[in-house]
C-alpha positions as CSV (number, residue, x, y, z in Angstrom):
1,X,-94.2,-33.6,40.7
2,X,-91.5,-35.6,40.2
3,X,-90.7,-38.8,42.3
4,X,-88.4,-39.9,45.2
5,X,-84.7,-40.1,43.6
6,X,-83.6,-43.6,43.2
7,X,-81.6,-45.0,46.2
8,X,-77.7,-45.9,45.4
9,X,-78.6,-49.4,46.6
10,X,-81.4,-49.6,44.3
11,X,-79.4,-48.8,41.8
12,X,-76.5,-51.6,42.7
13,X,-79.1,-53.7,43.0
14,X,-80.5,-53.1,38.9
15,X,-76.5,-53.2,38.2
16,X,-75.7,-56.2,39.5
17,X,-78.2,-57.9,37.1
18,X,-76.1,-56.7,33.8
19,X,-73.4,-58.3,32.8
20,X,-69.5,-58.1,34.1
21,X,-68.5,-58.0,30.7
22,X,-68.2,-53.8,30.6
23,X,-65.6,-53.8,33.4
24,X,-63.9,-56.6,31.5
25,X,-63.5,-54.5,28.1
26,X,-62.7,-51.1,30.5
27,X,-59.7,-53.4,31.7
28,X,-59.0,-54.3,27.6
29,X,-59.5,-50.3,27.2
30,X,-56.7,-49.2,29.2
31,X,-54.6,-52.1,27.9
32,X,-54.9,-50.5,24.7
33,X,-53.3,-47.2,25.6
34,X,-50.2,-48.5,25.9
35,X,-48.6,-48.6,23.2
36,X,-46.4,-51.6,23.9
37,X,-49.3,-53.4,24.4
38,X,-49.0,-57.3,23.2
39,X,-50.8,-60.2,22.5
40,X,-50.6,-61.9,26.3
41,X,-51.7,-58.6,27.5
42,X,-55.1,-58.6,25.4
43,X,-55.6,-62.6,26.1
44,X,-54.7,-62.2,29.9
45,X,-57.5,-59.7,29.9
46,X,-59.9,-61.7,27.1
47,X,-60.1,-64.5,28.7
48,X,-61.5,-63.4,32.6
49,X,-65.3,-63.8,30.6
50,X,-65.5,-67.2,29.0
51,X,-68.4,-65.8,26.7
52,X,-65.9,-63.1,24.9
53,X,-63.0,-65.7,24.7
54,X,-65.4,-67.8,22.4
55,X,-66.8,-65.1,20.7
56,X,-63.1,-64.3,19.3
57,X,-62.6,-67.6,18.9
58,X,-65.6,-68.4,16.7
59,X,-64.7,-65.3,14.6
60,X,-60.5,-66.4,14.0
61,X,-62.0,-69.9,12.6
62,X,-65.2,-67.9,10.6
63,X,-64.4,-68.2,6.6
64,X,-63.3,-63.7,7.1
65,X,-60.2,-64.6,8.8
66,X,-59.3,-69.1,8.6
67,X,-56.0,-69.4,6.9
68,X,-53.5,-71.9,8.6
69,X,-56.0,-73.7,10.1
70,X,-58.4,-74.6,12.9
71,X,-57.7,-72.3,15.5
72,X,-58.3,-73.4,19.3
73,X,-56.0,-71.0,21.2
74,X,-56.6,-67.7,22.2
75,X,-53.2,-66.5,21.9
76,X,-52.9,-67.3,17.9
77,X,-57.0,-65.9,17.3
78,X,-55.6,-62.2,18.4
79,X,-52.2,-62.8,16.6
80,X,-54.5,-63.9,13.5
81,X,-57.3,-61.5,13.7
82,X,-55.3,-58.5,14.9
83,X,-55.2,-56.5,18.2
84,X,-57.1,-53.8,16.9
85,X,-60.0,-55.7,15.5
86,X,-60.4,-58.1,18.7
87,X,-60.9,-54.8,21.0
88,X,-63.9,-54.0,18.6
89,X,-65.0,-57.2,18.1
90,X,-65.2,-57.6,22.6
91,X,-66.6,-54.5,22.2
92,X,-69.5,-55.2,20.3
93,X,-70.1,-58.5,21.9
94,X,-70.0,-56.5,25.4
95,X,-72.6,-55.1,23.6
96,X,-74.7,-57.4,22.9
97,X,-74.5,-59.1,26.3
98,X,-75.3,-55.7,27.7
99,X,-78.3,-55.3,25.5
100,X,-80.1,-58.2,24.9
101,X,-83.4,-57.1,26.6
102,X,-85.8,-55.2,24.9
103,X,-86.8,-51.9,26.9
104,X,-90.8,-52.4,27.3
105,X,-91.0,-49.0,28.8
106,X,-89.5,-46.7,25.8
107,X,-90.7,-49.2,23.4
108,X,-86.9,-50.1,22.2
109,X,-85.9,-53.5,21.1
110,X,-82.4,-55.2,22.1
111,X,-81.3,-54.8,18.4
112,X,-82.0,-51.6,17.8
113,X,-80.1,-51.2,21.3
114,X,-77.0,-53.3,20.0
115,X,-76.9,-51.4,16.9
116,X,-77.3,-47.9,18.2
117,X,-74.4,-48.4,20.4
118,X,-72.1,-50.3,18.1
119,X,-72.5,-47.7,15.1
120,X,-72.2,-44.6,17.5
121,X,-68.8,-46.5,19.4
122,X,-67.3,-46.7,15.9
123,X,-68.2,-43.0,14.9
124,X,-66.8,-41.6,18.1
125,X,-63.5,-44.4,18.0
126,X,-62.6,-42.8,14.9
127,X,-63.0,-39.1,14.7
128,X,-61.9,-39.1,18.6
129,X,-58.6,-40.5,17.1
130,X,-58.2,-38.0,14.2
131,X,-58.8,-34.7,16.5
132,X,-56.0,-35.9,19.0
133,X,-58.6,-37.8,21.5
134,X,-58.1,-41.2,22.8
135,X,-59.8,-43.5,20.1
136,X,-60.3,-46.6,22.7
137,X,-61.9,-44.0,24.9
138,X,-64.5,-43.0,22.3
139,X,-65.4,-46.8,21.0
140,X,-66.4,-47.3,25.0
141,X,-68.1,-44.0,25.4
142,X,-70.5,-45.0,22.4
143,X,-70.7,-48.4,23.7
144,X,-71.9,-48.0,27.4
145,X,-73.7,-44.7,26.6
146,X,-77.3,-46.8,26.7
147,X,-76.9,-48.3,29.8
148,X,-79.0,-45.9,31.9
149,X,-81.9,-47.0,29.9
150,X,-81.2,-50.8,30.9
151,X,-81.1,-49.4,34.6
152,X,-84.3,-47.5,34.5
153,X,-86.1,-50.4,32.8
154,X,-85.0,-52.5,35.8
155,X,-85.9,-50.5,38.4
156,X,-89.3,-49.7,36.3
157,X,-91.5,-52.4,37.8
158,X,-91.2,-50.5,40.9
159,X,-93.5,-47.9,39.6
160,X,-95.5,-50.0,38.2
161,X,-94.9,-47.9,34.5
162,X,-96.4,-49.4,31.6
163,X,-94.9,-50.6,28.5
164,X,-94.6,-47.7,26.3
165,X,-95.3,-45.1,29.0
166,X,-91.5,-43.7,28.2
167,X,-92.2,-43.3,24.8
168,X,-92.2,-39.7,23.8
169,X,-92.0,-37.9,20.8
170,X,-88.5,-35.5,21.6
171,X,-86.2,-36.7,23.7
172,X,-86.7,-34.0,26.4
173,X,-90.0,-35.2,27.1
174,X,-88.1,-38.6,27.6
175,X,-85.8,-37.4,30.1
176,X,-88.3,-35.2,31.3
177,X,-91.0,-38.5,32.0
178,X,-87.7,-40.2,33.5
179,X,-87.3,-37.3,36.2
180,X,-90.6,-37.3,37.0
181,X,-91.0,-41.0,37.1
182,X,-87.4,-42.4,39.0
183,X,-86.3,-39.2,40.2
184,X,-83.4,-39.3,37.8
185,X,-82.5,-39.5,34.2
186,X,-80.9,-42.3,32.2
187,X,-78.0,-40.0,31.4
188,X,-77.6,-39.1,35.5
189,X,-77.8,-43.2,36.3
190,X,-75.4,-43.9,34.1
191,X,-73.2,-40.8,35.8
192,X,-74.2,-42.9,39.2
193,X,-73.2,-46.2,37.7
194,X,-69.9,-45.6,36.7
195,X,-68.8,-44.1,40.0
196,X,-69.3,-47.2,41.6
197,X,-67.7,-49.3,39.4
198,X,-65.0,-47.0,39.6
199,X,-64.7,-45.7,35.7
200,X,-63.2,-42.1,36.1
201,X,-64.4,-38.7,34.7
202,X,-63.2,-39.3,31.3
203,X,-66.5,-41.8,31.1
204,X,-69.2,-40.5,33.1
205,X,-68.9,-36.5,32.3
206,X,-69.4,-36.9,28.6
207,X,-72.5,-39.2,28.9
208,X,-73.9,-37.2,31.1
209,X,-73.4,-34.0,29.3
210,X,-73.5,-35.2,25.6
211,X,-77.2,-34.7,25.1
212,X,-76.1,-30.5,25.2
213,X,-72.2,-30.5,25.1
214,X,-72.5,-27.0,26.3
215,X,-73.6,-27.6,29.8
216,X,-70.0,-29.9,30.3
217,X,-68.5,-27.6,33.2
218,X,-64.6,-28.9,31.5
219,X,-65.8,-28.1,28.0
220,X,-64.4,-31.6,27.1
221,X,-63.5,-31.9,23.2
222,X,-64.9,-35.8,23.5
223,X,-68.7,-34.9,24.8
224,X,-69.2,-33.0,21.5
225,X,-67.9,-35.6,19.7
226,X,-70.1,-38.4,21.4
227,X,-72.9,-35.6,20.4
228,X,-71.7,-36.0,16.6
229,X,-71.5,-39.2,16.7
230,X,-75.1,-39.5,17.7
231,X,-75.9,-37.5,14.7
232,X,-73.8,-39.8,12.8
233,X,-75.8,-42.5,13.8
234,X,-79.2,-41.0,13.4
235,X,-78.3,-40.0,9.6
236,X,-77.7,-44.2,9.5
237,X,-80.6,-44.9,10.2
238,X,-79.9,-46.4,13.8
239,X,-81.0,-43.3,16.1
240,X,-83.4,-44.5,19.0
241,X,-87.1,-43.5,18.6
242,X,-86.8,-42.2,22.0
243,X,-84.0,-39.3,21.3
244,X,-86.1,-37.5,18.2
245,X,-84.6,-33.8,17.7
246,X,-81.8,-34.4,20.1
247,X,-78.6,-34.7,17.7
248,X,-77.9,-31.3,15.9
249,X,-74.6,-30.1,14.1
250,X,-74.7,-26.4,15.3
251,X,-71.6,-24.2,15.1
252,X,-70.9,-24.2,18.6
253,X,-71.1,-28.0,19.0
254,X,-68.5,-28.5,16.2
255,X,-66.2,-25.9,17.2
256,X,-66.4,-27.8,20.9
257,X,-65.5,-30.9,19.3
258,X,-62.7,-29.3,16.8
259,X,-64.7,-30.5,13.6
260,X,-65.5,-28.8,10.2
261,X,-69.1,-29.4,8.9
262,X,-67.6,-31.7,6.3
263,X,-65.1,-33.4,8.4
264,X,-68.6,-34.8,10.8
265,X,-70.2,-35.5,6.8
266,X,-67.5,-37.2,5.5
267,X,-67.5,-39.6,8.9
268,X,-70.5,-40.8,8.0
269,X,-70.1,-43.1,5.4
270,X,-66.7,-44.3,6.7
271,X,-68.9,-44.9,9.6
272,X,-71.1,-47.6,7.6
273,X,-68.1,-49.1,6.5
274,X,-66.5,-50.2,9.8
275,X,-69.7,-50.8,11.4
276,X,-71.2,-52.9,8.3
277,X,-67.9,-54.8,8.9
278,X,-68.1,-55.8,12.9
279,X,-71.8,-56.6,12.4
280,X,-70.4,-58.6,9.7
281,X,-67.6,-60.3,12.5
282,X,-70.3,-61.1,15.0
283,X,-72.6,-62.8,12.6
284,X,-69.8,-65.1,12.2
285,X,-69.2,-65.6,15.9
């Protein structure tokens, strides 16, 4: 018997504890699109969290990018450091702002968290890119894809689950216990969340579908890919105990994302690279 669903206040309640930062780097992602985009555009959004502005900061006068000089402006850290690289670089550290909670309830630390979104953000960002999809759309997609979880741990106290209790060994049983424990799944809250923070379809149907691309009613290119860049991340070693068996490369999820089986191979090492990289970036900041 599955429980009461979870009001919509309930939920803005558990929302309102994360932190503003994803809105923040959903106003750098549609910066990005344009493709006159500058250096006061990026700043102007950059520096509305004062935690991200020092984050780039920190990284522009790290021993990877000082040359010139101490850097104290935002302005000349993008200029130095590149647009491209400060958008991942926010992104990640939305990231770990986001996740810096373990999740007692599925038996997840914040780490793992942080790295399970980071590596699947730069998967997505980059094969999104090279089948004709928006990259910057992708690298958020992998990066906010967790965030259900973090909802559902919130709202957990309220039935009194035990630590552990969503720990199961496939991760249909996990979204099955979630159903029948908050009325709702981590992939459905996160559906919930985004509508009222006002992301648009081009966010919340892929998360909510990506676990079986096959059930999106659009039959959207990008929910495929978010489901092979799970996979990605699973072969990297930073798949989530809680999503065993989920990530498969079957014919029909590849020809939905408009990949060859060696095109999703070949991303995973290229994967590593990038992702070994911004790790690399936010150790220094």
């Amino acid at each position: 018997m599955c429980a009461k669903p979870i009001t919509d206040a309930r939920l803005a309640a558990a929302a309102a504890k994360l932190s503003a930062a994803p809105r923040v780097f959903q106003q750098l992602s549609a910066a990005m699109k344009d493709p006159d985009v500058s250096v006061d555009d990026i700043v102007s959004v950059v520096r509305l969290d004062a935690v991200l502005s020092a984050k780039v900061l920190r990284v522009c006068n790290s021993a990877q990018f000082a040359r010139g000089g101490h850097v104290s402006a935002l302005d000349e850290a993008v200029d130095r450091i590149g647009l491209y690289e400060v958008y991942r670089l926010v992104g990640a550290a939305v990231a770990s702002q986001l996740y810096n909670s373990d999740l007692s309830i599925y038996g997840v630390t914040a780490e793992q968290l942080w790295l399970n979104s980071v590596t699947t953000a730069v998967g997505l960002e980059a094969m999104a890119a090279n089948v004709g999809e928006e990259g910057s759309v992708g690298y958020t997609l992998g990066l906010l894809r967790p965030v259900g979880r973090l909802l559902l741990q919130s709202v957990s106290g309220d039935q009194d689950c035990k630590p552990l209790s969503g720990r199961h060994p496939t991760a249909a049983l996990v979204a099955a216990w979630e159903f029948d424990t908050f009325g709702t799944t981590s992939t459905e809250a996160v559906d919930r969340l985004f509508h009222m923070w006002g992301f648009g379809p081009s966010l919340t149907e892929p998360i909510r579908n990506h676990f079986a691309p096959a059930g999106d009613p659009s039959g959207q290119r990008i929910t495929a890919l978010l489901h092979v860049a799970c996979w990605i991340t699973a072969e990297l070693g930073q798949g989530l105990s809680i999503e065993q068996h989920a990530w498969a490369l079957s014919d029909d999820v590849l020809a939905q994302a408009g990949l060859t089986l060696k095109e999703a191979q070949d991303s995973v090492q290229r994967t590593k690279r990038i992702a070994d990289r911004l790790a690399g970036m936010m150790k220094a900041a």
